[in-house]
N, C-alpha and C positions, 0 to 999 in steps of 0.2 A: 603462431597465430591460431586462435581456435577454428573450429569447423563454420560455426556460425559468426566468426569476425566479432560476435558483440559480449562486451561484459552481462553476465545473470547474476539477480539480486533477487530477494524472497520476501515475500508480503503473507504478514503473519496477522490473522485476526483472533489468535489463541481462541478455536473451534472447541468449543463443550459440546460432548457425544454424547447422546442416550444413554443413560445410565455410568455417567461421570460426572464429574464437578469441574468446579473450574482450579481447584486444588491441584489436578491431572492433567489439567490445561497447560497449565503452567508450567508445570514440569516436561512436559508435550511440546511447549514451548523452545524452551533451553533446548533438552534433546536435540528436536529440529534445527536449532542455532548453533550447537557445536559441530554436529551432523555436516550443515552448510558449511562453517567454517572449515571444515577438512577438503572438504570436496571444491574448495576456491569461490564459493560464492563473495561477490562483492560487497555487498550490503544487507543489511535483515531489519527490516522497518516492521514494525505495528501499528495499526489503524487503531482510531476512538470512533468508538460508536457506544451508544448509551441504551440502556432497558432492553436489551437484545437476547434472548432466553439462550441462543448459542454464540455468543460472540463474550470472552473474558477478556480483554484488551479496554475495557473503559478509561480505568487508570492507568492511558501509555507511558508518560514519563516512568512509574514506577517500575510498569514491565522492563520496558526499554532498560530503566538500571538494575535489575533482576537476570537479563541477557547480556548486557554488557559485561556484569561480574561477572560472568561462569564464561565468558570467551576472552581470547587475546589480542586477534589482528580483526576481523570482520567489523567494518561499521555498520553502526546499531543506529536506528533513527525511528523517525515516525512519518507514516504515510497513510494519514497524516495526525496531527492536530487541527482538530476542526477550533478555527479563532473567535469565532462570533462565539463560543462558547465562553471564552476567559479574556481576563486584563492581558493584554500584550506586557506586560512587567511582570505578571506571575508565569506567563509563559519563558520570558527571559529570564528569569530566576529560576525557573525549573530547569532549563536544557542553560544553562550558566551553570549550575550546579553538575551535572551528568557531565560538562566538558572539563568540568575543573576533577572529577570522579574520574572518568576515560579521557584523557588531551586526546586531540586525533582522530576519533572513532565514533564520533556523534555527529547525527545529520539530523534539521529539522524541517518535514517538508508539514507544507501550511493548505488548508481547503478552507472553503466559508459555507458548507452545507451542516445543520448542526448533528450530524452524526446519530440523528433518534425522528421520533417522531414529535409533534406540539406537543400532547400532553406530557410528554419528557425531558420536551425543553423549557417547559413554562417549570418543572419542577429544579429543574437545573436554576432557574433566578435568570433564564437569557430575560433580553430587552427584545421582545418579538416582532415590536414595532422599528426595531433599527434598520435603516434604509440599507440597502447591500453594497450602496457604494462608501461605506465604511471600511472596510474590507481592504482596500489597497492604503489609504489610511492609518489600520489597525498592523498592517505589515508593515510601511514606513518606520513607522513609533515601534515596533519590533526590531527589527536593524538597527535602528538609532541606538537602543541600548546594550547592543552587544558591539558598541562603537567606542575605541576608547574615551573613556570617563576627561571632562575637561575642567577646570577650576571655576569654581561658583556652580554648578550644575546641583539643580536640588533634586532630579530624581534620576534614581541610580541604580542600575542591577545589579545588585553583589550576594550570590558572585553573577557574572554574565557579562561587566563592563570589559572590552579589549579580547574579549574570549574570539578562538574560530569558529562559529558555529556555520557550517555553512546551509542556508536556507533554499528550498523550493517552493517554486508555486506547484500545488495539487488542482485539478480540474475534470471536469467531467463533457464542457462546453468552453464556447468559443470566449469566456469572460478573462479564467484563468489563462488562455494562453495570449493573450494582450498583455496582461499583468505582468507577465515572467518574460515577455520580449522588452515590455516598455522598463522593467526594472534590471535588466540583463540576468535573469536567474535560472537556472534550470529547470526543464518543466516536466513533470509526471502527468500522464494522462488516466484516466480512470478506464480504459477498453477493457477491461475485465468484468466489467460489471456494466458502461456505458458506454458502448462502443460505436455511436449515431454519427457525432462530430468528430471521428478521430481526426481521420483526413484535413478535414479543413481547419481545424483546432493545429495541427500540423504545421501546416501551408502558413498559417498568420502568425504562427510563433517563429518559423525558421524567416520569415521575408522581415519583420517589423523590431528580428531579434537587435536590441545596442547593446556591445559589451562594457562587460563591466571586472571589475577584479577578481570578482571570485570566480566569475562565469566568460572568458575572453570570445570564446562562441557556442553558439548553439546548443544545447545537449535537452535528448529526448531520451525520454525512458516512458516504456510502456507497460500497462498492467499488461500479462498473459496467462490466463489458464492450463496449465497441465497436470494432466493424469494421466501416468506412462505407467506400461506395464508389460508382462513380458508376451502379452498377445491384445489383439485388438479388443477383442472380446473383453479382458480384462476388465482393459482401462475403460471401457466405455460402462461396464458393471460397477466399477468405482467413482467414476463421474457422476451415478446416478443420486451418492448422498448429497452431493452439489445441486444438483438439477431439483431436489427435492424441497432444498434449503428454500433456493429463487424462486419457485411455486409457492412456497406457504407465504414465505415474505410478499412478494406480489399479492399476494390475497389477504392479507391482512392479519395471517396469523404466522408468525416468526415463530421458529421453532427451536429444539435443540437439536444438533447435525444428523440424522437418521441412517440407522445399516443402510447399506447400498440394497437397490430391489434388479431382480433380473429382469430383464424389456421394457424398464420403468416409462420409458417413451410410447410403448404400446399400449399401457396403461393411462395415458394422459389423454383431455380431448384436444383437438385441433388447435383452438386458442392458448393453451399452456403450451404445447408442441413451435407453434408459430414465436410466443413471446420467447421461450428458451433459444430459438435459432438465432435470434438476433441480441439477447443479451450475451449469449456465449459463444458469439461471433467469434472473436481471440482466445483462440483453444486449440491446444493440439490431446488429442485424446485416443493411446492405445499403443500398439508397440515401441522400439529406439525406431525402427524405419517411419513410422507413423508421425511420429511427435517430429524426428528431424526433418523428414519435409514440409509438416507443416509449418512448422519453427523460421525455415528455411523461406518459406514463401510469407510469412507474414513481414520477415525482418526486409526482404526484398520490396512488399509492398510498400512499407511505411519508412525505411529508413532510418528506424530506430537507431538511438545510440547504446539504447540498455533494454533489455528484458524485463522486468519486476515478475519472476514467477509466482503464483498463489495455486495453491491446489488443497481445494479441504475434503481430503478423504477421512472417512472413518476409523479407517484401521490406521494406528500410529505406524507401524511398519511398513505398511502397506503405502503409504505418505512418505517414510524414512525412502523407501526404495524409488517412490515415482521421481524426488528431489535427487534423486542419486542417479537415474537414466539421465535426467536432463542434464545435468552437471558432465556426466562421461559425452555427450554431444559435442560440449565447449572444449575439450579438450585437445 
């Protein structure tokens, strides 16, 4: 049994760094994903997010089969597929496709936030006026077709009819965790990025959870931030390309991933300093001793069943190695 009791899994938003492309991403990517697979991580999902100057993950199903090829055992998924973005059948065709490519190794976890801003989703062709309670819905009619295929049925995912894919709900707020109690599905929370409602986001998915086949009880997985390194100092010097990122995004200019700055926080005024405390609330940040109590105290607070680690440092190695402290934790 490992030290922290729980399975880690890694959320990857393929980071484009100043003066890289996303050609480097990608290969940054894998890297990172055989990297985890050595080291026993569980799962290696990628996020869709769209028009993002440092985020190369738009086309996840592609990635996803890009990471899947170059590994053996680790499952590969998406966390998530934002749905309000596509037909629930071309999502079913896409990850039908990737399960009939990997059997076994493909997970699809599902959000309804469109992953960009309006004028990127009005470019995208969404329907901007669709009510949100489409959403549980557009997921139903999602399952449905990864349902085995019945005689006379005229619409069909092929491939994806009778496939396993098994689904989550993604969330941020208390919507998705109703969703994935009242459907019995496994829920991801977004505390890496939105950590307000963990708690009680929590509380109404474990009390309201009904099982179901795929999912018989409960299972929580949480976004967590780390940047581990071999002194505190480090890692808080490497968190700072992170810290940097959430500032420009908050301010309305998304950026590509920037070097790490030394005191970057001394640098910042009060209200960046303030919004940073609380978006990267779920973080452990700086030595093995540093990261495992925090690791330790956050898994005690929330009772998570999984981890989702995400750490976007700059340096590729410097990333290879923070993924590689936290993994020797679970050991």
């Amino acid at each position: 049994m490992s030290l922290l009791m729980i399975p880690l899994s890694v959320l990857d938003l393929s980071p484009i760094a100043a003066g890289s492309d996303a050609a480097q991403s990608f290969r940054n990517t894998l890297s990172l994903a055989q990297h985890a697979e050595r080291l026993g991580y569980q799962r290696y999902w990628l996020a869709e997010h769209h028009g993002m100057p440092g985020i190369a993950s738009a086309a996840t199903a592609v990635v996803i089969g890009h990471v899947a090829a170059g590994t053996t055992t680790i499952r590969v998924g998406a966390g998530g597929i934002m749905l309000p973005n596509h037909s629930p059948l071309v999502i079913a065709e896409q990850f039908g496709t990737l399960a009939s490519l990997f059997p076994g190794r493909i997970d699809l976890g599902l959000g309804r936030a469109p992953g960009s801003d309006q004028a990127v989703a009005r470019a995208m062709r969404r329907n901007l006026h669709a009510d949100a309670d489409e959403f549980p819905q557009d997921v139903l009619e999602l399952m449905s077709y990864f349902a085995p295929a019945v005689e006379g049925q005229r619409v069909r995912a092929v491939p994806g009819a009778g496939l396993d894919v098994p689904i989550w709900i993604l969330g941020s707020s208390l919507f998705g965790a109703q969703l994935a109690a009242e459907l019995g599905l496994p829920y991801a929370f977004a505390s890496h990025f939105a950590p307000q409602q963990m708690l009680q986001a929590i509380a109404i998915y474990r009390a309201r959870f009904k099982p179901s086949a795929q999912c018989p009880k409960p299972h929580v997985m949480l976004g967590f931030h780390v940047f581990a390194a071999d002194t505190d100092e480090e890692g808080h010097y490497l968190a700072s390309s992170m810290q940097q990122a959430f500032v420009n995004m908050r301010s309305g200019r998304p950026s590509l991933l920037q070097p790490p700055v030394e005191g970057y926080l001394d640098k910042i005024g009060p209200a960046e300093r303030a919004m940073l405390a609380q978006t990267l609330s779920s973080a452990a940040i700086g030595s093995a001793d540093t990261v495992r109590r925090e690791l330790a105290a956050f898994i005690a607070l929330t009772g998570a069943d999984e981890l989702m680690v995400t750490g976007q440092i700059f340096s590729h190695e410097k990333r290879l190695r923070s993924f590689e402290i936290a993994a020797q934790l679970a050991q």
